[in-house]
N, C-alpha and C positions, 0 to 999 in steps of 0.2 A: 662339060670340061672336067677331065680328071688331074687334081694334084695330088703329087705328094709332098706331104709335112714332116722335115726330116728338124727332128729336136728331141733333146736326152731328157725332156721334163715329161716325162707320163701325162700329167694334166694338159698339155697342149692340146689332146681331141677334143675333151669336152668344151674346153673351150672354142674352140674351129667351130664345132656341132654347135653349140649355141648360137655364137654370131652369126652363122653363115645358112640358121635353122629354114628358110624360108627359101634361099637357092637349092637347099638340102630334098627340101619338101617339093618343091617343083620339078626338079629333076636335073635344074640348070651347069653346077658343080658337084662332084663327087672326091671326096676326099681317101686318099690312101696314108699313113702314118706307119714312118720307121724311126727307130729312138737310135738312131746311131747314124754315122756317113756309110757305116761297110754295110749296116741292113737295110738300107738305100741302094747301096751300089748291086746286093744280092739281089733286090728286089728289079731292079732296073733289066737285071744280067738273065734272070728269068722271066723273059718275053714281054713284061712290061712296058717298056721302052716306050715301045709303039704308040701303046694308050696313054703316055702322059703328056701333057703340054706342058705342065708348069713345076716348078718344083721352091718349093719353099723351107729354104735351111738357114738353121740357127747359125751362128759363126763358132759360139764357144764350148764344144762338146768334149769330153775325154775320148782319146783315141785318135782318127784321123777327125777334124778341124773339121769346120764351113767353108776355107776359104780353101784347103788342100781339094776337099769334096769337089767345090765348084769348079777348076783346075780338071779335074778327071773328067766332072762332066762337059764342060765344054771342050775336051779331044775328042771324047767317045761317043759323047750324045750332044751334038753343037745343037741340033734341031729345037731344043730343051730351052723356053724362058726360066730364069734362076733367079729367084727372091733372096738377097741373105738380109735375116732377120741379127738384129744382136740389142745384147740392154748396157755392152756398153759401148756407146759408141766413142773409136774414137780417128783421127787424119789417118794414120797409118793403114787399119783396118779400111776404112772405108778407101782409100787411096788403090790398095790390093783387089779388093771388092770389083771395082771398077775395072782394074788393067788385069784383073783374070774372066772380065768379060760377065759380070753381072748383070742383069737388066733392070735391079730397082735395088736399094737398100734401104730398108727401114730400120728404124728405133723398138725398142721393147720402152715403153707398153706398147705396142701395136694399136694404127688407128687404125680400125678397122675399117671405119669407109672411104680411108685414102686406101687399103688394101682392095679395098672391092672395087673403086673406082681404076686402081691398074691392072685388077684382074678382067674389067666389063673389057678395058683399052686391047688387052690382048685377044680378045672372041670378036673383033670390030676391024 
């Protein structure tokens, strides 16, 4: 399964790459990583599309947003399950999240085996 990790924290891969070292290592997920919603959306807009199922974005980035991003994506690329990730959660946000068509929201810190377990839910 290919995602993309879209978050303006540099350190976000190594951390993916670690947790997820052992789906990394078998072959099971493959991770794509863009630090922005517009180098996502570049990315998306050059033939990518196709290859992603999942995409996992931050809410609170400079520039276009998480939740503007996910907005785009589901007119453009509906096909597309959307994680949005944020640290701070709060009704509003998460309220939006939901009525622009999210399929999961998590909290920062990220648990990661509630993220793997919705990640197995969607390959099932």
């Amino acid at each position: 399964m290919k995602i993309l990790v879209v978050d303006d924290e540099l350190d976000i891969q190594s951390l993916f790459q670690q947790k997820f070292k052992n789906e990394l290592k078998e072959g099971k997920i493959k991770f794509h990583f863009a630090y922005s919603a517009e180098d996502a959306l570049q990315f998306l807009d050059t033939l990518h599309a196709a290859e992603i199922v999942l995409i996992l974005s931050d809410i609170n980035m400079p520039g276009m947003t998480g939740l503007e991003l996910l907005r785009v994506l589901k007119e453009k690329y509906s096909h597309l399950k959307v994680f949005m990730i944020t640290a701070y959660d709060d009704e509003e946000k998460h309220s939006k999240a939901i009525k622009y068509g999210a399929d999961k929201y998590l909290t920062k810190p990220i648990d990661f085996e509630e993220l793997k377990n919705a990640i197995q839910s969607i390959n099932t």
